[in-house]
C-alpha positions as CSV (number, residue, x, y, z in Angstrom):
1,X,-48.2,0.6,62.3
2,X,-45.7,-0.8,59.5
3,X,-45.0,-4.3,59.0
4,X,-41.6,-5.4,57.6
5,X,-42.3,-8.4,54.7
6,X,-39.5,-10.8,55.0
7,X,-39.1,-11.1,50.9
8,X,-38.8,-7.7,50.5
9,X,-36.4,-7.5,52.9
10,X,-34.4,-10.1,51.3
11,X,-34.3,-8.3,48.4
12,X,-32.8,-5.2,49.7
13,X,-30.2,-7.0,51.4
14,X,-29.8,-9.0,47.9
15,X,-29.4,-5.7,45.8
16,X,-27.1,-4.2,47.8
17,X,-24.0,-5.6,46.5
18,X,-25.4,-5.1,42.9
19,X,-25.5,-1.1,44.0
20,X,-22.0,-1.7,45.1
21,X,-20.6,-2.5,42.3
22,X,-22.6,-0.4,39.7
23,X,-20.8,2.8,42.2
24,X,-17.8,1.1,42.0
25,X,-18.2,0.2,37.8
26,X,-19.4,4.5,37.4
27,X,-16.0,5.5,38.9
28,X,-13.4,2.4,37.8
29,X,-11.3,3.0,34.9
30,X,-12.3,1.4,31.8
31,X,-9.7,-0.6,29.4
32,X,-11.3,1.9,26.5
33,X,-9.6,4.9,24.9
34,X,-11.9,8.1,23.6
35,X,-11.1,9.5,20.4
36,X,-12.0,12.6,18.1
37,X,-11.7,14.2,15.2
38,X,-7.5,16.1,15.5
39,X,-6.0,18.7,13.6
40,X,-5.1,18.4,9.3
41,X,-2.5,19.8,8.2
42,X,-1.8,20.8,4.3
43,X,1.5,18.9,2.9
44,X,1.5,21.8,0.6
45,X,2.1,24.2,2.8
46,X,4.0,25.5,6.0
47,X,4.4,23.5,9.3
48,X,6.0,25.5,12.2
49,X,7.5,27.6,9.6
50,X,8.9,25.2,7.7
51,X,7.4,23.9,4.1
52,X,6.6,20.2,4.6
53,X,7.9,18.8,1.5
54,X,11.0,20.3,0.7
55,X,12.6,18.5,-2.8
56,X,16.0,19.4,-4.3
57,X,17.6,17.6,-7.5
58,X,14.2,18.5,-9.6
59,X,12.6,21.9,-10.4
60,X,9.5,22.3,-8.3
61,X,6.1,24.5,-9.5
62,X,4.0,26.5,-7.7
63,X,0.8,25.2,-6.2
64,X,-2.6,26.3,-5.3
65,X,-5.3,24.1,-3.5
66,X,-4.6,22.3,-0.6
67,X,-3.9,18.3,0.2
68,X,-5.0,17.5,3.7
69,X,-3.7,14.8,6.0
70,X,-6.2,14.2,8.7
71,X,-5.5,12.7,12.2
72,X,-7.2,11.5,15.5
73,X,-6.6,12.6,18.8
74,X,-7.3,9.4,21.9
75,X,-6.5,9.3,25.5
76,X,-3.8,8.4,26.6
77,X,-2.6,4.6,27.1
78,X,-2.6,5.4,30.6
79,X,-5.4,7.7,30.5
80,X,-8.9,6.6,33.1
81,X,-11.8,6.5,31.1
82,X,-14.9,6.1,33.3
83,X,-18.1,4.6,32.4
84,X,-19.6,8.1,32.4
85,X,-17.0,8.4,29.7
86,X,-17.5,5.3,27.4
87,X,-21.8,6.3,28.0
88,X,-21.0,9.6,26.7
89,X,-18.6,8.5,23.5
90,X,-21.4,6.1,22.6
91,X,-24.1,8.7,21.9
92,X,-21.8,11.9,20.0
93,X,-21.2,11.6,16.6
94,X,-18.0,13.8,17.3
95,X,-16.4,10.8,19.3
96,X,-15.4,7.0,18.9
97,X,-15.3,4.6,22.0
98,X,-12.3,1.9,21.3
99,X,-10.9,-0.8,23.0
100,X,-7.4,0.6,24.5
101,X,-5.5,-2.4,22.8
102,X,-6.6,-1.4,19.4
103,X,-5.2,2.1,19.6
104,X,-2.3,1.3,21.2
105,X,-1.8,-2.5,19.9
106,X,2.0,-2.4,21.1
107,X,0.9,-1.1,25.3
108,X,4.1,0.3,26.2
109,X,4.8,3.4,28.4
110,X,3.8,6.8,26.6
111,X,7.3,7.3,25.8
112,X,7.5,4.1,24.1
113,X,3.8,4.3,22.4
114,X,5.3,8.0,21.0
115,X,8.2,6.2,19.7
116,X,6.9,3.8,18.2
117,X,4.6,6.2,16.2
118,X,7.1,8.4,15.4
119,X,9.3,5.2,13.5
120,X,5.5,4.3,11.7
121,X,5.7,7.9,10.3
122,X,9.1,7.8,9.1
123,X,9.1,4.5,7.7
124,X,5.8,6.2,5.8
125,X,7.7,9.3,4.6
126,X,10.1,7.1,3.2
127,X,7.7,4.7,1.4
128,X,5.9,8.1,0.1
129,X,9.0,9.6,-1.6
130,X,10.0,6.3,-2.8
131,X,6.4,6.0,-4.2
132,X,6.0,9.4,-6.0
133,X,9.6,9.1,-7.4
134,X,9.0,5.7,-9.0
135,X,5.6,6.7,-10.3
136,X,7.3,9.8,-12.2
137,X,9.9,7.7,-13.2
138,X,12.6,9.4,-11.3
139,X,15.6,8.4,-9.7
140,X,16.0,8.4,-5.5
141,X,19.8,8.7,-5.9
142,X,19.1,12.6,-7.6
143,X,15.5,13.6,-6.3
144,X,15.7,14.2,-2.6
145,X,13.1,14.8,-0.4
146,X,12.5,15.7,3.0
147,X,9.3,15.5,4.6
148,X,8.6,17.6,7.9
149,X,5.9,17.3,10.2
150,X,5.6,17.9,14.1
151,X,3.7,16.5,16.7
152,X,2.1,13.3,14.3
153,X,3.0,10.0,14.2
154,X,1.6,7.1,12.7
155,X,1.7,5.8,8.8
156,X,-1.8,7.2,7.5
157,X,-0.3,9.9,6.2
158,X,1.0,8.4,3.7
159,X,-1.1,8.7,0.8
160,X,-1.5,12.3,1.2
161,X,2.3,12.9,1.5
162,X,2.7,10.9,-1.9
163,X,0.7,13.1,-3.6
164,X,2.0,16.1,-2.3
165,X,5.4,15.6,-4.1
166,X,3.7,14.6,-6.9
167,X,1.9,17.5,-7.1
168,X,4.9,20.0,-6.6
169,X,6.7,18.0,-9.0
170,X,4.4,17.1,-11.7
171,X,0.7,18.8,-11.0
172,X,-1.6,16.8,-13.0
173,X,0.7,15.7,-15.4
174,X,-0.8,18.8,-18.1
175,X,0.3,21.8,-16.4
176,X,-2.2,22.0,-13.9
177,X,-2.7,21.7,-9.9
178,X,-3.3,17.8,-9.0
179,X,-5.9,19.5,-6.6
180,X,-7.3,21.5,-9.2
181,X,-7.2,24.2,-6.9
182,X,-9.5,22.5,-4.3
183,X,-9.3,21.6,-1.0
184,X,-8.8,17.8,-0.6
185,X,-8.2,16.0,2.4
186,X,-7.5,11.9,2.8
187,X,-5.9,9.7,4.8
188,X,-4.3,6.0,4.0
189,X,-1.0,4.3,3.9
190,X,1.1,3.9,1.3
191,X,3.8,1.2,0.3
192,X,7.3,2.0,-2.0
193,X,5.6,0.4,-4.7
194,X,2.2,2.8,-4.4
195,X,-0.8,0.5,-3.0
196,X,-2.9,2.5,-0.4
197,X,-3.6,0.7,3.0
198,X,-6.4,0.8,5.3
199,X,-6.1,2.7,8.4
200,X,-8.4,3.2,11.4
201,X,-10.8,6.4,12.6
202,X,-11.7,7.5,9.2
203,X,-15.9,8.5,10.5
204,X,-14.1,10.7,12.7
205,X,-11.0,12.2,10.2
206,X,-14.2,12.9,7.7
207,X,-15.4,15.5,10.4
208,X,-11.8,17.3,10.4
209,X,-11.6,17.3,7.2
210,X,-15.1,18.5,6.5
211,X,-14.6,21.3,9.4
212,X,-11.2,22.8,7.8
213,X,-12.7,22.9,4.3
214,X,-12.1,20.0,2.6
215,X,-14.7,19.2,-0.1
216,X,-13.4,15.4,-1.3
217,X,-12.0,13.2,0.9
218,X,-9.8,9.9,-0.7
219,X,-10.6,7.3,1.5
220,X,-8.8,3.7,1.3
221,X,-11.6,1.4,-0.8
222,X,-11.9,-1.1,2.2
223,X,-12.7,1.6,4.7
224,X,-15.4,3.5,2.7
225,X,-18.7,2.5,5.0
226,X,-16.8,3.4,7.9
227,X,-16.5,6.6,5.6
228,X,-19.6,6.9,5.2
229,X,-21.5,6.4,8.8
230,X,-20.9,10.1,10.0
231,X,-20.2,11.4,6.7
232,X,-20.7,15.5,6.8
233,X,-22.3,16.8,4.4
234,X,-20.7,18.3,1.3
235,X,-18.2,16.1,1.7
236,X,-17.0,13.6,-1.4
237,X,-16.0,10.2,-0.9
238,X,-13.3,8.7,-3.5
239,X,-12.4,5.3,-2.9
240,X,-9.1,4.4,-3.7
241,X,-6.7,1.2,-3.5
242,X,-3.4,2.7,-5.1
243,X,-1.5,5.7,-6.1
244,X,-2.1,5.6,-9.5
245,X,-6.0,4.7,-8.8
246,X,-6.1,7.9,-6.7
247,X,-4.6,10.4,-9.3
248,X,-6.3,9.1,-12.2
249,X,-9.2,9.9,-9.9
250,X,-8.0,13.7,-8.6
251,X,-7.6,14.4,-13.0
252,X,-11.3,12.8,-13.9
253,X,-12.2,15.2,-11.4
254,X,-11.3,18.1,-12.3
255,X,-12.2,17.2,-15.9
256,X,-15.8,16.3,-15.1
257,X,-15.7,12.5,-16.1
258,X,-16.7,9.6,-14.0
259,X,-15.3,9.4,-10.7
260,X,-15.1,6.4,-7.9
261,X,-17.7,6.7,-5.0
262,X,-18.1,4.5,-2.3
């Protein structure tokens, strides 16, 4: 015969609405968004056919090595992340668990979020060719440049595009490649007047970068130990804060003398 304690049986009844809501918590969207490493794409080459930096009003050289702009890839803004999700995010090096609001600060509907990311990348093509001009001393109103890139949006790629025209323009400023034939990858704004900003996701644009053959990565100075928390390996970090920092460091590289590392 079985005899029912009365504590124990106020304790069942007690935990069932705890079990309620941990069912309910494992299958409620989350106000998180779930992010990993996205495509690169070389500003030196071809995008959909098209080169990515096209420049008239200047004579242009050949180039060899590659400059890498690196992205992200989230959920959606309207996306449901479960808990199962946000568990699962937490314990892969591959993916980042952030709060919604701080990858789309702006909320919005998809259409909106898209074009808002798409002005941020304009505005950042502009501020590149404005950049590279001024820092080779040439004139906007007779170097034009058009920057083409589908399907990415944001202002990160900014440093990257900046020295892509530089580099088809100028090289290293001795006849050579800025890249010095290398694969180099980076992310980072950039302003008209050539300081390099902070962005966000860089642990995971490291493992893009690292997984399409990038071998040095120019990271913005204030974001280098993110940089470094899932660094791959073979990968070099060069911190940098402005456009002149980072190509005084892409021509001490190639000529074997001291380089910035985080």
């Amino acid at each position: 015969m079985l005899t029912r304690h009365p504590r124990l049986r106020n304790l069942a009844i007690g935990a069932a609405p705890v079990v309620a809501l941990l069912a309910v918590a494992c299958f409620a969207p989350l106000p998180f968004a779930v992010a990993q490493p996205g495509p690169t794409a070389n500003v030196l080459g071809d995008d959909e056919g098209k080169p990515v930096i096209t420049i008239s009003g200047a004579p242009t050289r050949p180039t060899s090595g590659q400059l890498r702009m690196t992205t992200i890839v989230a959920t959606g803004p309207n996306a449901d992340v479960g808990i199962s999700d946000v568990v699962d995010g937490w314990f892969r090096t591959d993916r980042a668990v952030m709060p919604r609001d701080s990858v789309y600060p702006g909320g919005g509907s998809e259409k909106e979020i898209s074009e808002h990311n798409q002005a941020q990348m304009k505005q950042s093509q502009d501020a590149a060719s404005v950049a590279a001009l001024g820092y080779l001393g040439l004139s906007p109103d007779k170097v034009k440049v058009d920057l083409h890139l589908a399907d990415v949006g944001g202002p990160s790629a900014g440093l990257l595009f900046t020295l892509g025209i530089i580099d088809k323009l100028n090289g290293n400023g001795s006849g050579g490649d800025l890249t010095g034939g290398r694969t180099i990858a980076g992310t980072g704004t950039i302003t008209g007047s050539g300081d390099v900003g902070a962005v966000g996701g860089v642990a995971l644009k490291t493992q893009a970068a690292a997984r399409d053959g990038a071998t040095v990565f120019l990271v913005p100075k204030a974001e280098c130990s993110d940089a470094q928390s899932e660094l791959p390996k073979g990968l070099r970090l060069i911190p940098v804060t402005t456009l002149k920092g980072a190509v005084s460091a892409l021509q001490a590289l190639q000529k074997g003398a001291p380089v910035p590392s985080c």
